[in-house]
MIDOSE-1310 file (N, C-alpha, C; in nm, 2 decimals, decimal comma, always signed):
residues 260
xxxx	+0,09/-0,12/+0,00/+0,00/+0,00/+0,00/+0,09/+0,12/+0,00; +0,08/+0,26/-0,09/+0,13/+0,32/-0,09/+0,11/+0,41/+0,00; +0,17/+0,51/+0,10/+0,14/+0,58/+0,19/+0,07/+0,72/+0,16; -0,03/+0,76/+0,24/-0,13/+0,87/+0,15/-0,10/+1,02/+0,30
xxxx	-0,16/+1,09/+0,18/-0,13/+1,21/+0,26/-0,21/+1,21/+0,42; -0,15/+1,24/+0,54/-0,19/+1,27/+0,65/-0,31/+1,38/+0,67; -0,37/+1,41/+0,75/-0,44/+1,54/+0,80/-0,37/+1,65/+0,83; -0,26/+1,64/+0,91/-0,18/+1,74/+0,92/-0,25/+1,87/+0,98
xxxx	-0,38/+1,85/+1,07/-0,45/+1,95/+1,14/-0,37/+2,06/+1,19; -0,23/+2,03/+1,21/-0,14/+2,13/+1,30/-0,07/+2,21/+1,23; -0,11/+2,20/+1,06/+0,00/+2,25/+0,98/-0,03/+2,42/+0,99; +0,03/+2,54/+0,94/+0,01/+2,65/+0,96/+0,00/+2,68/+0,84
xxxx	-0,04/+2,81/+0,85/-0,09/+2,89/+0,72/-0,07/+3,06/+0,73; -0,04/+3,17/+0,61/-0,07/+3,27/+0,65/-0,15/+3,34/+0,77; -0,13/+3,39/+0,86/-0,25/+3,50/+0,91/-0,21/+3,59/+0,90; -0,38/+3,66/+0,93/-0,41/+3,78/+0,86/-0,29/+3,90/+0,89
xxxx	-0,23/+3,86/+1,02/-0,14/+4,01/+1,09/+0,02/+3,98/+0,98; +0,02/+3,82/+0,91/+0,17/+3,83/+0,84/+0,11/+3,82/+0,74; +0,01/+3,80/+0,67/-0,07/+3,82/+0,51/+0,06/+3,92/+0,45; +0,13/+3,85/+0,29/+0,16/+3,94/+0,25/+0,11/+4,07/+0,20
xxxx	+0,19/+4,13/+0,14/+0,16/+4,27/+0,10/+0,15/+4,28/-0,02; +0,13/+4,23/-0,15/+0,23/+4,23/-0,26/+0,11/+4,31/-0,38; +0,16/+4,28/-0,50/+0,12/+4,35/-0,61/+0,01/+4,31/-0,66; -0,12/+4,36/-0,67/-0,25/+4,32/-0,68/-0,25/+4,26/-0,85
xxxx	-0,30/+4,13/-0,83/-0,25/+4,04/-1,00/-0,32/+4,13/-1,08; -0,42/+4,23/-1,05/-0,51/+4,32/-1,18/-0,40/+4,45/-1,19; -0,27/+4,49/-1,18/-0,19/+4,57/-1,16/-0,09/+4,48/-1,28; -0,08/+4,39/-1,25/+0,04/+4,32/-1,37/+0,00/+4,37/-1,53
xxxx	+0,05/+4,32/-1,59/+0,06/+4,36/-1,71/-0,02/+4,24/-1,81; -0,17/+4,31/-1,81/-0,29/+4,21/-1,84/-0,25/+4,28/-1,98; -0,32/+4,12/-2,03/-0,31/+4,09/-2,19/-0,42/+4,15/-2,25; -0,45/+4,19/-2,36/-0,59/+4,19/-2,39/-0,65/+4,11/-2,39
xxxx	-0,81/+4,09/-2,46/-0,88/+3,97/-2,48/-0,83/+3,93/-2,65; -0,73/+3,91/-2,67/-0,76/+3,83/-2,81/-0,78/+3,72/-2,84; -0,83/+3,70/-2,99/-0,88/+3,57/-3,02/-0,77/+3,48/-3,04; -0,72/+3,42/-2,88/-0,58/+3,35/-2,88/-0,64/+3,24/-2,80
xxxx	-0,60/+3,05/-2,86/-0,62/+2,98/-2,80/-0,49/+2,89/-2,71; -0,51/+2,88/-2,60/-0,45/+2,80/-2,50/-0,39/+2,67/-2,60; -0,44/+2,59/-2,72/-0,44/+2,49/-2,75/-0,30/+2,52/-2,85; -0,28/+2,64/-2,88/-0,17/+2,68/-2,99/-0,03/+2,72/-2,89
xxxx	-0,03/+2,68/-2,74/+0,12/+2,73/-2,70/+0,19/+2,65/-2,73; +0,14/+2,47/-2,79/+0,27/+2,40/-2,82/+0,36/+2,43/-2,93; +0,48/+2,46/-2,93/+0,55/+2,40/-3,05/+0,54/+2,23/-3,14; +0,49/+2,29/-3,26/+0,47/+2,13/-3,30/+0,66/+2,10/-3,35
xxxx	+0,69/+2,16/-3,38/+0,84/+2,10/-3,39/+0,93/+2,02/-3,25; +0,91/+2,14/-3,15/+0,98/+2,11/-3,03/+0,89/+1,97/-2,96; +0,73/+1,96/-2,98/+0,70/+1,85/-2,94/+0,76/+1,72/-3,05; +0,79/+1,74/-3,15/+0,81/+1,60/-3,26/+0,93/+1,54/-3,25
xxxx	+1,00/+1,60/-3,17/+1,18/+1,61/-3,13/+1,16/+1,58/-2,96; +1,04/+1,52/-2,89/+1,06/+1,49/-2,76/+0,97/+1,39/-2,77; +0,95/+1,31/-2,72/+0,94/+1,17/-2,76/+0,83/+1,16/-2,63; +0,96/+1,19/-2,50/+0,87/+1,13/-2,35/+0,74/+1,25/-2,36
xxxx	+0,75/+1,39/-2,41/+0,65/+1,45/-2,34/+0,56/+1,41/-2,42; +0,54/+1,40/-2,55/+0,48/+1,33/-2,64/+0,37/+1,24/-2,57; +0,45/+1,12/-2,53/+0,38/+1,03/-2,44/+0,31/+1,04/-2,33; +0,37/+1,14/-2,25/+0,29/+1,20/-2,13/+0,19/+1,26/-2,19
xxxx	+0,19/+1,37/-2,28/+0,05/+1,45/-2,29/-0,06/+1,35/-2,40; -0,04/+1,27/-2,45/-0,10/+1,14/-2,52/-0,18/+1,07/-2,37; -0,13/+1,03/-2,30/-0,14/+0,92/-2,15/-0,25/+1,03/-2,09; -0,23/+1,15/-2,09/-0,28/+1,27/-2,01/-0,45/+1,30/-2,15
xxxx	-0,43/+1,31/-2,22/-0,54/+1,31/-2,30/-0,63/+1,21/-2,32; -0,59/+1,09/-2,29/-0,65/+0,96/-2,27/-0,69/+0,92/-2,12; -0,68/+1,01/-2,01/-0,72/+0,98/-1,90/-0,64/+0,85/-1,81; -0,50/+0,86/-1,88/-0,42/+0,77/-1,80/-0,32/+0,81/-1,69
xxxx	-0,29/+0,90/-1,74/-0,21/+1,02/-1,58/-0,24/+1,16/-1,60; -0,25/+1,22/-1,49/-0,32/+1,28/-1,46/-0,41/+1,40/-1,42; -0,55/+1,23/-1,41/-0,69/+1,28/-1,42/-0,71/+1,35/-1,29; -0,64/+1,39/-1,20/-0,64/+1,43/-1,07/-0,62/+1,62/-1,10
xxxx	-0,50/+1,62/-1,20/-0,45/+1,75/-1,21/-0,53/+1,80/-1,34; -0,60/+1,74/-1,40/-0,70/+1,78/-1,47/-0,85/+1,83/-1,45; -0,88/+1,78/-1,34/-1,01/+1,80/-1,36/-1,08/+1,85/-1,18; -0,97/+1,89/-1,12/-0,96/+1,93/-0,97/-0,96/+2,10/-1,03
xxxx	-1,07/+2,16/-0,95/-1,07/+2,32/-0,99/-1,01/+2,34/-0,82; -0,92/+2,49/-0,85/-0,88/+2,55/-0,75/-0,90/+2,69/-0,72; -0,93/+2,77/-0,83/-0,94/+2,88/-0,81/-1,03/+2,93/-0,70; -1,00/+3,04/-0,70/-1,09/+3,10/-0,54/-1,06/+3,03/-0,41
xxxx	-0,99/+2,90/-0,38/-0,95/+2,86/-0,27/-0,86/+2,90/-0,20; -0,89/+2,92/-0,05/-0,77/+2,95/+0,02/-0,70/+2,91/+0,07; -0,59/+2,89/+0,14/-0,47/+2,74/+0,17/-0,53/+2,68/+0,24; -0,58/+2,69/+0,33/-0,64/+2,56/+0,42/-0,77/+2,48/+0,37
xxxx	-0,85/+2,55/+0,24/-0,96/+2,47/+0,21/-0,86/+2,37/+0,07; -0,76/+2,46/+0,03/-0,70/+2,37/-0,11/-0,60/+2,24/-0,04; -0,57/+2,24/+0,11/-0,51/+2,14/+0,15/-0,61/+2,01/+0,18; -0,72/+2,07/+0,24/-0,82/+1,94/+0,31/-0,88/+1,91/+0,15
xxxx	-0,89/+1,97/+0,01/-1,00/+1,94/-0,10/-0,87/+1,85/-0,15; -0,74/+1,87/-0,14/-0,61/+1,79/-0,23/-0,60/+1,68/-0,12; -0,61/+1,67/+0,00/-0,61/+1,55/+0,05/-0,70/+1,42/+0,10; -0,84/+1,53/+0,06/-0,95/+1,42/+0,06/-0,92/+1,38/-0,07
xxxx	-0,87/+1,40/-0,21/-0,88/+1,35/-0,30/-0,76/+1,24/-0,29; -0,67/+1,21/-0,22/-0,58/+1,13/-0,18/-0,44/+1,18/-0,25; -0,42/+1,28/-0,26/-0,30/+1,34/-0,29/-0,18/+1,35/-0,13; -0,08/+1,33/-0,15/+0,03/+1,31/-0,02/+0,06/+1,44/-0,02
xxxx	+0,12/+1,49/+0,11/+0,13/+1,60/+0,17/+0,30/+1,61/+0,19; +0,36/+1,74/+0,11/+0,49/+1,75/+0,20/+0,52/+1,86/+0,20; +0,61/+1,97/+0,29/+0,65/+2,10/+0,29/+0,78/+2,09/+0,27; +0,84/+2,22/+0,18/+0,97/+2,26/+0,15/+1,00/+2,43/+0,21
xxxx	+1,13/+2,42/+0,17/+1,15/+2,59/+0,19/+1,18/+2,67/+0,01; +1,12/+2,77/-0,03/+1,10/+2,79/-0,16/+1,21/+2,82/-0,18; +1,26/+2,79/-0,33/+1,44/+2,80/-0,37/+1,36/+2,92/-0,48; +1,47/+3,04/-0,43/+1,49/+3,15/-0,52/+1,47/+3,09/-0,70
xxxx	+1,56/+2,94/-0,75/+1,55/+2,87/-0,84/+1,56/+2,77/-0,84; +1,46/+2,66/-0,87/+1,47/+2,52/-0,81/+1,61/+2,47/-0,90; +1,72/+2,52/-0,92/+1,82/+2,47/-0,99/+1,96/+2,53/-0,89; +1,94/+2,62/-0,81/+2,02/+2,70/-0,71/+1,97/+2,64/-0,61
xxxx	+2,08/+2,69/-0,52/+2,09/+2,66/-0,33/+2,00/+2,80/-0,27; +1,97/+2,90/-0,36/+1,95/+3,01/-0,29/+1,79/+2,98/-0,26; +1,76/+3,03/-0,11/+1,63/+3,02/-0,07/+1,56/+3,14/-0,04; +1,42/+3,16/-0,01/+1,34/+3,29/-0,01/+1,33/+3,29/+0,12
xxxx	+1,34/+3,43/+0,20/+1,27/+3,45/+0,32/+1,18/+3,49/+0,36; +1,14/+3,52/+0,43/+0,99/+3,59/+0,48/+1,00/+3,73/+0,44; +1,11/+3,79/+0,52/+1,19/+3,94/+0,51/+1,15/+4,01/+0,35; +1,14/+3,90/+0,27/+1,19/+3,99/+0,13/+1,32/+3,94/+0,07
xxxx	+1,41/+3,91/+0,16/+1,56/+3,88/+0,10/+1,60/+3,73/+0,07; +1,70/+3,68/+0,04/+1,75/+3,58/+0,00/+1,84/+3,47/+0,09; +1,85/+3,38/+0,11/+2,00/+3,31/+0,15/+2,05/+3,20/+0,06; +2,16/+3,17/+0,12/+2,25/+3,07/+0,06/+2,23/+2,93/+0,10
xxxx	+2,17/+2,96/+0,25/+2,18/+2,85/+0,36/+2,00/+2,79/+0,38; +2,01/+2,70/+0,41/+1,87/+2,64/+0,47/+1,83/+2,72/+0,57; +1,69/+2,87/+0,52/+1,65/+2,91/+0,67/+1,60/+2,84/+0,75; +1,59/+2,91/+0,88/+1,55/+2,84/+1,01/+1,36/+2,80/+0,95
xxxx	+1,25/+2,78/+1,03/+1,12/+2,77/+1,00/+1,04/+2,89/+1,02; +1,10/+2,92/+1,09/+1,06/+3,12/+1,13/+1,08/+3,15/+1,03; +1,19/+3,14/+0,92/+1,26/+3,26/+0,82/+1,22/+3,25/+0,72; +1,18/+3,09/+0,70/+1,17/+3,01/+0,54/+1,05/+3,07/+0,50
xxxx	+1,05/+3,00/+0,35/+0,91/+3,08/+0,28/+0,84/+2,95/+0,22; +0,77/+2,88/+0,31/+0,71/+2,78/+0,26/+0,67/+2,72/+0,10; +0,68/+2,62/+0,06/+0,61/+2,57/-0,04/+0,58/+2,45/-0,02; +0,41/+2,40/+0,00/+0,33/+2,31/+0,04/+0,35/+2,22/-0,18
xxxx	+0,36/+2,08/-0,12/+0,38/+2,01/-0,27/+0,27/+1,87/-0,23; +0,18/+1,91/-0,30/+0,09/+1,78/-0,32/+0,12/+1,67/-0,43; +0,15/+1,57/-0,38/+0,15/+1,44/-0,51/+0,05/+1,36/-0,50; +0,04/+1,26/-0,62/-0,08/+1,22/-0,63/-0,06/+1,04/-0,74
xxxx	-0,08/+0,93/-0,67/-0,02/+0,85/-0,76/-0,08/+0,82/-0,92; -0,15/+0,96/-0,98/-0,19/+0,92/-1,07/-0,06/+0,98/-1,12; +0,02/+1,10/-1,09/+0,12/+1,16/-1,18/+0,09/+1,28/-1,16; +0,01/+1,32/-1,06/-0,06/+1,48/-1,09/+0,04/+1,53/-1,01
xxxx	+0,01/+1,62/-0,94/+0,15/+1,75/-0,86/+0,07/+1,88/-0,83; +0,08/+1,91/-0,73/-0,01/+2,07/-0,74/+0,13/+2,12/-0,60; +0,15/+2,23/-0,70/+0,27/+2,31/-0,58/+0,21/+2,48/-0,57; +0,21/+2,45/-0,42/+0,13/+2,53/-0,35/+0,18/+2,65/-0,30
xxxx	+0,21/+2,76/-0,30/+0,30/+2,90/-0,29/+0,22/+3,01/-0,17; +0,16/+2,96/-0,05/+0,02/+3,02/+0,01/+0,10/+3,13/+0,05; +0,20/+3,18/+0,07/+0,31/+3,32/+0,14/+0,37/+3,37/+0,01; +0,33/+3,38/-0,15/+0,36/+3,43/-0,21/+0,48/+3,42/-0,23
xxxx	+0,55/+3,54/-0,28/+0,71/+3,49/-0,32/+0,74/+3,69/-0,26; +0,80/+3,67/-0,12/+0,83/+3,81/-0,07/+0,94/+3,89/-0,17; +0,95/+3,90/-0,27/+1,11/+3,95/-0,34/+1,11/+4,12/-0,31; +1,18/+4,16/-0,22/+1,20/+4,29/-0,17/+1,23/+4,37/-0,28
xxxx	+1,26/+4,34/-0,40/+1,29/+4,39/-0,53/+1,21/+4,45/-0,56; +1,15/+4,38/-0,60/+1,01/+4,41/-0,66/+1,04/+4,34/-0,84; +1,17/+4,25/-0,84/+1,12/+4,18/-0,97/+1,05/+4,09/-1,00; +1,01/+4,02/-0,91/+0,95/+3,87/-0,91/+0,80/+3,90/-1,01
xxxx	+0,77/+3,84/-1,10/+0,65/+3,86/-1,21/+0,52/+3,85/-1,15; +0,60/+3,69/-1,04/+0,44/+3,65/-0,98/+0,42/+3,65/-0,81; +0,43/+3,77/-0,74/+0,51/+3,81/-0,59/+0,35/+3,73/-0,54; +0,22/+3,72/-0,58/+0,11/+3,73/-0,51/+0,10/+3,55/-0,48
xxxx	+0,04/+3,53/-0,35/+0,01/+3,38/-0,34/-0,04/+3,32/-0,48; -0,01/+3,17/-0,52/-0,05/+3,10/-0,63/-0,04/+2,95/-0,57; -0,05/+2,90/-0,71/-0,06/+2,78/-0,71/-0,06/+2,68/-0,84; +0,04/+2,62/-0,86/-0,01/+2,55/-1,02/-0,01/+2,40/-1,03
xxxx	-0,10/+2,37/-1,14/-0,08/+2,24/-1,15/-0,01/+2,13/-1,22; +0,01/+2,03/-1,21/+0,17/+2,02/-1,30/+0,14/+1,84/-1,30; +0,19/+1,82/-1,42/+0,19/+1,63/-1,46/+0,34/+1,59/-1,45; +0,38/+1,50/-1,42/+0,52/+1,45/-1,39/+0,53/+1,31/-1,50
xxxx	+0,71/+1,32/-1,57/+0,76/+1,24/-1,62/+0,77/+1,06/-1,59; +0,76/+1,08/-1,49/+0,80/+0,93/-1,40/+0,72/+0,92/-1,28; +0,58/+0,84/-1,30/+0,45/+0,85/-1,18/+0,48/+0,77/-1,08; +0,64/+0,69/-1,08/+0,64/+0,57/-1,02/+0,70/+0,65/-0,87
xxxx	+0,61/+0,59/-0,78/+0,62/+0,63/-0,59/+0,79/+0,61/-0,58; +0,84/+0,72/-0,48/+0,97/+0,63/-0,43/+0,97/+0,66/-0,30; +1,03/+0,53/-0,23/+0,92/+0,55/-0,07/+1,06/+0,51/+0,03; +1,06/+0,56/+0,15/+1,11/+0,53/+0,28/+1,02/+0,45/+0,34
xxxx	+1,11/+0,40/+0,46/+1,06/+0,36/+0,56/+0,96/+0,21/+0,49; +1,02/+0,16/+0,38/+0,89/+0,04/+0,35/+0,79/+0,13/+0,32; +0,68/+0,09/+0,27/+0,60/+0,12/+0,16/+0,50/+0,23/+0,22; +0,56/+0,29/+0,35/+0,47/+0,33/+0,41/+0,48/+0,55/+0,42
xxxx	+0,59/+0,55/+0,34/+0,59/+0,69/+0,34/+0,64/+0,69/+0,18; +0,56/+0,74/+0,08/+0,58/+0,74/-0,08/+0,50/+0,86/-0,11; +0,65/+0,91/-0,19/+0,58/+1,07/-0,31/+0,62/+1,02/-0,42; +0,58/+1,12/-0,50/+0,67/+1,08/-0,64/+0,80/+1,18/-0,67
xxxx	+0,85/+1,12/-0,75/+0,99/+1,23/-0,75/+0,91/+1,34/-0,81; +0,93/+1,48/-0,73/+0,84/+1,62/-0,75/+0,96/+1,71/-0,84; +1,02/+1,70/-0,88/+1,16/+1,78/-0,91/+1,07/+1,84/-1,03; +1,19/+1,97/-1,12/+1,15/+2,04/-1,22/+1,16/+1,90/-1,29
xxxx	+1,33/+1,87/-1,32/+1,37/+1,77/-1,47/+1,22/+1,68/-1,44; +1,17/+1,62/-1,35/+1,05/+1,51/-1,36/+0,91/+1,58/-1,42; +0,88/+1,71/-1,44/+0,82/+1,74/-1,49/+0,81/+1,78/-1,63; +0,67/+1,73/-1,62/+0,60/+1,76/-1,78/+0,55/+1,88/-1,78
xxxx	+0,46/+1,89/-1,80/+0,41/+1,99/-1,82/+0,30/+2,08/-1,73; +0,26/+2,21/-1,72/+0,20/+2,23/-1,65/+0,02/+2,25/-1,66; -0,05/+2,27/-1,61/-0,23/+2,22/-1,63/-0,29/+2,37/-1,62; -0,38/+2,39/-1,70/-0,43/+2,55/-1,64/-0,58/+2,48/-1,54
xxxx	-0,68/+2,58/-1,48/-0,73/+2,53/-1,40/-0,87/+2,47/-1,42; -0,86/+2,51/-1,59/-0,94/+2,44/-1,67/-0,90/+2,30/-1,70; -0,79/+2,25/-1,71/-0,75/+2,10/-1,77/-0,69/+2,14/-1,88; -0,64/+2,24/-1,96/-0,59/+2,25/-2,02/-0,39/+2,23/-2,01
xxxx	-0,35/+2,11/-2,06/-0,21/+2,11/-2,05/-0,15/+2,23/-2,15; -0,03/+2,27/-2,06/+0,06/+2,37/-2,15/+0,19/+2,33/-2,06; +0,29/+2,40/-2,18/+0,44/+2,41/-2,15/+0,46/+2,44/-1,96; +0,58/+2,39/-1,96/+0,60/+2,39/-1,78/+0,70/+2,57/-1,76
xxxx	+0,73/+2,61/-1,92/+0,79/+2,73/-1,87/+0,75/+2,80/-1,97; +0,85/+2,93/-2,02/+0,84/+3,00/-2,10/+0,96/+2,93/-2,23; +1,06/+2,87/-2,19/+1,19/+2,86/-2,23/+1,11/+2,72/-2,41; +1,16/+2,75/-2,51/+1,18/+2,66/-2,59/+1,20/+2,52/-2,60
xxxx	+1,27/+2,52/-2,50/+1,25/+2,38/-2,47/+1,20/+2,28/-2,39; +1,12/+2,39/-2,38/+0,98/+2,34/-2,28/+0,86/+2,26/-2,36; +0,86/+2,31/-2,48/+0,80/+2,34/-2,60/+0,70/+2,44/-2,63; +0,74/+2,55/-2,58/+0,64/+2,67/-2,59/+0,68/+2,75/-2,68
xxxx	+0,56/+2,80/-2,78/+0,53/+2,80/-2,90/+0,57/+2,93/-2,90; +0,60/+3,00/-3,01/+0,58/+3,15/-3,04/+0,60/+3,17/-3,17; +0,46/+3,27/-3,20/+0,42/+3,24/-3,32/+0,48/+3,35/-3,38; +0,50/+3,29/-3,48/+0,61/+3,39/-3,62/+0,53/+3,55/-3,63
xxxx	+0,35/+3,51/-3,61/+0,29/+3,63/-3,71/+0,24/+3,72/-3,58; +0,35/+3,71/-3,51/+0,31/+3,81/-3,40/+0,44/+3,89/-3,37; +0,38/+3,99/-3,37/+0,54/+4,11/-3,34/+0,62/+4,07/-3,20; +0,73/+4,08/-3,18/+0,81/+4,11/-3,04/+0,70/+4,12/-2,93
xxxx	+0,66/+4,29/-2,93/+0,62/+4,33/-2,80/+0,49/+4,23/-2,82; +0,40/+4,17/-2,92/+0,28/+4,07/-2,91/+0,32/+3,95/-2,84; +0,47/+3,92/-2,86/+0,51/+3,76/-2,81/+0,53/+3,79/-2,71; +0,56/+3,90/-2,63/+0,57/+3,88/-2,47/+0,40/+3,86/-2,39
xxxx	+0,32/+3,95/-2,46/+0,19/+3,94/-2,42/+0,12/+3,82/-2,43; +0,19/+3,74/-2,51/+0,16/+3,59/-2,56/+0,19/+3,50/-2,44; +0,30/+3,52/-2,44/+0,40/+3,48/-2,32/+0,32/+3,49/-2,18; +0,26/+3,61/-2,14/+0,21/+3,67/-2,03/+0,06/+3,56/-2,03
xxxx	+0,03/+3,53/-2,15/-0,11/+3,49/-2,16/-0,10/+3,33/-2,14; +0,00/+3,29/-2,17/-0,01/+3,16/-2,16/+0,04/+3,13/-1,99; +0,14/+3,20/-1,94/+0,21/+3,14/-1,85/+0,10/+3,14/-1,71; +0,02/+3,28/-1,74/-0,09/+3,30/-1,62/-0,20/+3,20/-1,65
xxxx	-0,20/+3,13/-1,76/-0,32/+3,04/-1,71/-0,22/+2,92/-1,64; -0,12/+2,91/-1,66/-0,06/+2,82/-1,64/-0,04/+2,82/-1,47; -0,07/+2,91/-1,43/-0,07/+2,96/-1,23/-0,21/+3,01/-1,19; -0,26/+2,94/-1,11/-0,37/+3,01/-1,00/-0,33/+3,11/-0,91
xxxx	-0,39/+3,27/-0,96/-0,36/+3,28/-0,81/-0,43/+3,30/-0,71; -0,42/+3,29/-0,58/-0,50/+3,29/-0,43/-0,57/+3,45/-0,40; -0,63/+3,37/-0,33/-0,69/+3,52/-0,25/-0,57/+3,55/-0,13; -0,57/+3,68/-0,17/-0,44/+3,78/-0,06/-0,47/+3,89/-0,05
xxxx	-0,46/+3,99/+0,01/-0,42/+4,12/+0,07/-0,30/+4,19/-0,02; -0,35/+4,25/-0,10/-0,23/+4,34/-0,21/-0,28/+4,48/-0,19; -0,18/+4,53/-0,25/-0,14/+4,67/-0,27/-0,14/+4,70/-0,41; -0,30/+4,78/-0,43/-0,25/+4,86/-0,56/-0,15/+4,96/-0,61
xxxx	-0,09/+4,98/-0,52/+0,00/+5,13/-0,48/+0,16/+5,09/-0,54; +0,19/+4,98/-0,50/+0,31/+4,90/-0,59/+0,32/+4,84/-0,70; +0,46/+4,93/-0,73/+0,44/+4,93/-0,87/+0,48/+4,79/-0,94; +0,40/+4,76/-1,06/+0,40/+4,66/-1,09/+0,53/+4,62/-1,21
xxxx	+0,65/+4,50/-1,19/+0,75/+4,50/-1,31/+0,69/+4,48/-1,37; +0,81/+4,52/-1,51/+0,77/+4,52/-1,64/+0,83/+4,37/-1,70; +0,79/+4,34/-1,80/+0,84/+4,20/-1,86/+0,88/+4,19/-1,95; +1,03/+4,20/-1,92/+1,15/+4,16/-2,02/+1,21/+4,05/-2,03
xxxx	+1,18/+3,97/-2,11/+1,19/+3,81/-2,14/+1,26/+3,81/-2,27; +1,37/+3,76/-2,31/+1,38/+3,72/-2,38/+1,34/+3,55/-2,44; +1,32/+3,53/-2,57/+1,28/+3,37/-2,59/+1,31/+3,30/-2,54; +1,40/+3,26/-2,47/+1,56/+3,16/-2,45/+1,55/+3,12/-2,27
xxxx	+1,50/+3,24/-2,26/+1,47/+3,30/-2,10/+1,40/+3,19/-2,01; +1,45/+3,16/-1,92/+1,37/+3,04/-1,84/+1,32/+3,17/-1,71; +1,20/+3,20/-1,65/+1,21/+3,29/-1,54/+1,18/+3,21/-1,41; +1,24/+3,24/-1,32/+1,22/+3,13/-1,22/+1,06/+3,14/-1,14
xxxx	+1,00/+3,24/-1,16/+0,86/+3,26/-1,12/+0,79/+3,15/-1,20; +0,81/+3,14/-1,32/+0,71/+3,01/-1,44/+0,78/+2,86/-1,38; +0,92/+2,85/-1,33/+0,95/+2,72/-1,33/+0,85/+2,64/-1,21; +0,88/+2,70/-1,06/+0,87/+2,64/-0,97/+0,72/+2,63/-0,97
C-alpha cells in the first residue's frame, strides 16, 4: 500500500497580521482579450523532437495520468480549504523551503531577502507540494514569493498544476511513506485550471510556442497569456500602490517565477 497524505490539522498557514503585501494580479501587465487559443502554445516541432513529453501529454489526453490535475478546480480557494479538497482527494502531503531557483541553493525568506543556507522555520518561505499516484502534482506557494525587489512577475500567493515524467512512488521507511519524484527535470508539463495542458515554462525547450505572425512586444503578451493560465492565483491582501514589473523576457529565458 502506498502511503497517503496525512491530515496534518497542526500544519500553519498565512495569518491575517503576516498576510503578505504584494502586487495586486489586476496591476500586472494584463493581456488583452484576443482571439488566442491555450491549444496553440505547443510547439509542434519542439514536441516532434521529444518523444517522452509526447507520451505524457497522449497518456494525459486519454485519462491515463493525470486525471487528478486535470479536472480538480482551485481557483478562489484559500490554503487551508486547497489542503483538506487535495487531501481528501488522496493526494500526499509534504513541505519545502522555496528556492529562489529550483536549480540553485538560494532560498526565499519571509523578510523579502534571500539566502545561501537552509532558513530556520521562522525565516523560510514555505512551499506546500501535493502528489498524487496518478502523476498529478499541485505546488502550493500560500506566502507568495516576498522579493524585496520588486522583480519577481508573480510576488502574489499562487498555485499551479503540473503532470510528472516518471509516476512511479519512491518510498522510505517500507511502503509506508511514498511521493513521487516532485523535481522540475520530472516534470512535464504544467495544467491551467481548466485541464488545459501547456508548457511547464516559458523557455523553448519546454515546448512553448511563439508564433512567427506576432510582433516582439505581441510575443511577450503571448508569453504573459499563456504562463498566467498556467498559475492560479490565491486570494491575498495586495497593494494597488506598488508598482508593478515590467516584462523583459527574452525567448531563450527560463524565469524562475514560471518554473517552480
Amino acid at each position: 500500500m502506498l502511503g497517503v497524505g496525512c491530515r496534518h490539522h497542526n500544519i500553519s498557514w498565512p495569518s491575517s497580521s503576516e498576510a503578505l503585501t504584494v502586487i495586486c494580479p489586476s496591476t500586472l501587465p494584463q493581456p488583452p482579450k484576443p482571439d488566442w487559443n491555450l491549444a496553440d502554445a505547443w510547439d509542434p516541432e519542439t514536441l516532434a523532437n521529444k518523444r517522452p513529453l509526447q507520451q505524457v501529454l497522449r497518456a494525459y489526453h486519454s485519462g491515463k495520468v493525470g486525471f487528478q490535475a486535470k479536472n480538480v478546480r482551485l481557483s478562489g480557494l484559500t490554503p487551508p480549504q486547497v489542503h483538506k479538497h487535495l487531501v481528501d482527494l488522496g493526494f500526499r502531503h509534504h513541505r519545502t523551503a522555496l528556492k529562489v531557483h529550483p536549480k540553485q541553493p538560494d532560498y526565499w525568506l519571509k523578510n523579502g531577502e534571500t539566502s545561501a543556507h537552509l532558513p530556520t522555520k521562522e525565516q523560510q518561505v514555505p512551499m506546500d507540494i501535493y502528489d498524487h499516484p496518478d502523476g498529478s502534482v499541485i505546488r502550493m506557494k500560500a506566502w507568495g514569493i516576498p522579493d524585496r525587489s520588486g522583480k519577481t512577475l508573480r510576488p502574489q500567493p499562487h498555485l499551479n498544476k503540473t503532470v510528472m515524467f516518471n509516476s512511479e512512488p519512491e518510498c522510505t521507511w517500507g511502503l509506508f511513506n511514498c511521493h513521487l519524484n516532485t523535481s522540475w527535470e520530472n516534470e512535464a508539463f504544467k495544467v491551467s485550471d481548466e485541464g488545459t495542458p501547456l508548457p511547464k515554462s516559458p523557455a523553448s525547450q519546454s515546448g512553448m510556442n511563439y508564433p512567427r505572425s506576432l510582433a516582439p512586444q505581441q510575443q511577450e503578451t503571448w508569453i504573459h497569456f499563456v504562463m498566467s493560465a498556467a498559475h492560479i492565483d490565491m486570494p491575498s491582501r495586495c497593494s494597488p500602490s506598488l508598482k508593478a514589473p515590467t516584462i523583459h523576457r527574452k525567448h531563450t529565458d527560463v524565469h524562475q517565477d514560471e518554473e517552480q
